[in-house]
C-alpha positions in Angstrom: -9.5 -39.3 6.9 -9.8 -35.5 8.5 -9.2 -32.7 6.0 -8.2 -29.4 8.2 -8.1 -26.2 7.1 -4.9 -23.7 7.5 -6.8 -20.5 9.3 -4.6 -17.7 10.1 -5.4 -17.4 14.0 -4.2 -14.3 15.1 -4.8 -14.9 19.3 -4.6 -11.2 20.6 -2.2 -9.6 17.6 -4.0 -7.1 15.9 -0.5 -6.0 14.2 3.5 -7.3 12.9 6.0 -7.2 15.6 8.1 -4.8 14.1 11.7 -4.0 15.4 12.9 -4.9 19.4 9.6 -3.3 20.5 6.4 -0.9 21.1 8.4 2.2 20.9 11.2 0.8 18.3 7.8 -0.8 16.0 6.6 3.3 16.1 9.9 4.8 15.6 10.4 2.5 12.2 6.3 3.4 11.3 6.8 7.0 12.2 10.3 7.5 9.9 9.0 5.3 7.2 5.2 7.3 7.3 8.0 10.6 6.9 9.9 9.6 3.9 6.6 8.5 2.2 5.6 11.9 2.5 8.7 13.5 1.7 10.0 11.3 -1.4 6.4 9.9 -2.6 7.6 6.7 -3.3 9.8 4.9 -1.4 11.3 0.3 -1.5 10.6 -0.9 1.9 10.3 -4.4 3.3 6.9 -5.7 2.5 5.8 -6.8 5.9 6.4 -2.7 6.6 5.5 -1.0 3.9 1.6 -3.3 4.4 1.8 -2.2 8.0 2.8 1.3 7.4 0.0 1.9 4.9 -2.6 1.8 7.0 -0.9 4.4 9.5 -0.1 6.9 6.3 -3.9 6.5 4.9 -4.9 7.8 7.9 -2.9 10.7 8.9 -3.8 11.8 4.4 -7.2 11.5 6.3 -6.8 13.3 8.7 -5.2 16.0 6.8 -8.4 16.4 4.0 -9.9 18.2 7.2 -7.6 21.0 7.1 -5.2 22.6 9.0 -7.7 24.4 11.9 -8.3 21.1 13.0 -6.8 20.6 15.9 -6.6 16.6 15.8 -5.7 16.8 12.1 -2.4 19.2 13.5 -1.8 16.8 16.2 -2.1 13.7 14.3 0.7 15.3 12.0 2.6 16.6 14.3 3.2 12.7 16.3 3.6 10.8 12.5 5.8 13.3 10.6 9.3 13.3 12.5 10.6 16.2 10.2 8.5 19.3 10.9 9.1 20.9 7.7 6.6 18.1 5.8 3.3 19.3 8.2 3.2 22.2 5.4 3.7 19.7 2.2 0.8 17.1 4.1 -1.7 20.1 4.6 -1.2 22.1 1.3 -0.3 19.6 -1.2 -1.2 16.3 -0.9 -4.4 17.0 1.1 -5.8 19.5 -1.8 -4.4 16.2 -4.0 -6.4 13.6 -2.7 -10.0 15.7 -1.6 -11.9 14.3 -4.2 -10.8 10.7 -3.7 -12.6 9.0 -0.6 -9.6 6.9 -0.1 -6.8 4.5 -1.2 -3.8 7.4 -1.6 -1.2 4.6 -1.5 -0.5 1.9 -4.1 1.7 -1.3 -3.2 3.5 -3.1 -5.7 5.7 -6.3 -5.3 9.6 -6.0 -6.4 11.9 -8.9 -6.5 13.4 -9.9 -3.3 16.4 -8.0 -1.8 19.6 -9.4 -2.4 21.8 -11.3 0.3 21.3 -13.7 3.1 17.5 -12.9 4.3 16.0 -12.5 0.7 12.9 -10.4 2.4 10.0 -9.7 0.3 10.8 -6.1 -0.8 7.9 -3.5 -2.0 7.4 -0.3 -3.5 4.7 1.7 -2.0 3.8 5.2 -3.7 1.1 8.0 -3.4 -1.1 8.1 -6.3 -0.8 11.0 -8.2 3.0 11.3 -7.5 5.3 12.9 -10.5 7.3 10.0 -11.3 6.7 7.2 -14.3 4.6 4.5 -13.6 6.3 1.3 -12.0 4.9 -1.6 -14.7 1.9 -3.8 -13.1 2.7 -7.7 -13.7 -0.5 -8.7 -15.8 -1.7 -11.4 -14.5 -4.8 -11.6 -16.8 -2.6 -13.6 -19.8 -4.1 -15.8 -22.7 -2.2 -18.7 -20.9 -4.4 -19.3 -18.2 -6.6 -21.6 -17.7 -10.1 -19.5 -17.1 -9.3 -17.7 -20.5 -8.5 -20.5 -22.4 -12.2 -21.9 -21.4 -13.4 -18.7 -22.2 -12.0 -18.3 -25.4 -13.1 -21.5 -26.8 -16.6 -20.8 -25.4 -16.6 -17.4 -27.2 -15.7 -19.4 -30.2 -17.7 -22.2 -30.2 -20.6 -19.3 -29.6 -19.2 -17.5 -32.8 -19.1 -21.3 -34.7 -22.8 -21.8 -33.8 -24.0 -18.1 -35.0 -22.4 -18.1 -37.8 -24.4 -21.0 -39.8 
């Protein structure tokens, strides 16, 4: 009997085929990398909103080294498709996120979009954005089984202090 194990071979694809190609796949990253910075929180397809993070991680990057920076400008400048956000990356959410040496965006699971593909949908958000807290699914329940051992360890421990 040969067990094999499922490997995700990637063969030359460092990234998701996004849109009819190159230049659609940076259109779709550059306009959703723009509303992220404009809204702050914005439902995407997962499979984008994972591959736009990196991208919008990045350019926040870029923008903690300031304005005078001439790479920092042009970075902004090729990502943000609305001109008017360069001042809101640079004076807001750079000054935001200095102290933090990464991880501005958070990316949380919704339930699948309605109708005949039933894509995986996401929420992705910058941290520290003025809007209510989207609810985490715990995960960490008394149902499962790793806390059930460890509750009756903890109370078998308890049992054999007690006499």
């Amino acid at each position: 009997m040969r067990l094999s194990v499922s490997a995700a071979i990637s063969h030359g694809r460092v990234h998701r085929r996004l849109g009819l190609g190159p230049r659609s796949r940076l259109d779709l990253l550059r306009n959703l990398v723009t509303a992220l910075v404009r809204h702050e929180r914005i439902e995407a397809p997962w499979a984008r909103a994972d591959e736009m993070r990196g991208y919008a991680e990045r350019l926040i990057e870029y923008a903690k080294l300031g304005d005078t920076n001439e790479r920092a400008m042009r970075m902004a400048n090729f990502w943000l498709t609305e001109k008017d956000l360069i001042h809101k990356l640079f004076k807001v959410l750079a000054p935001r996120f200095q102290p933090h040496p990464g991880s501005y965006t958070r990316l949380l699971q919704i339930p699948n979009r309605d109708g005949l593909d039933r894509a995986k949908m996401a929420v992705i958000e910058l941290k520290g954005n003025p809007f209510p807290p989207l609810i985490c699914p715990r995960r960490d329940t008394e149902k499962t089984l790793l806390n059930q051992l460890l509750k009756g360890y903890r109370e078998d421990m308890q049992r054999a202090a007690a006499p």
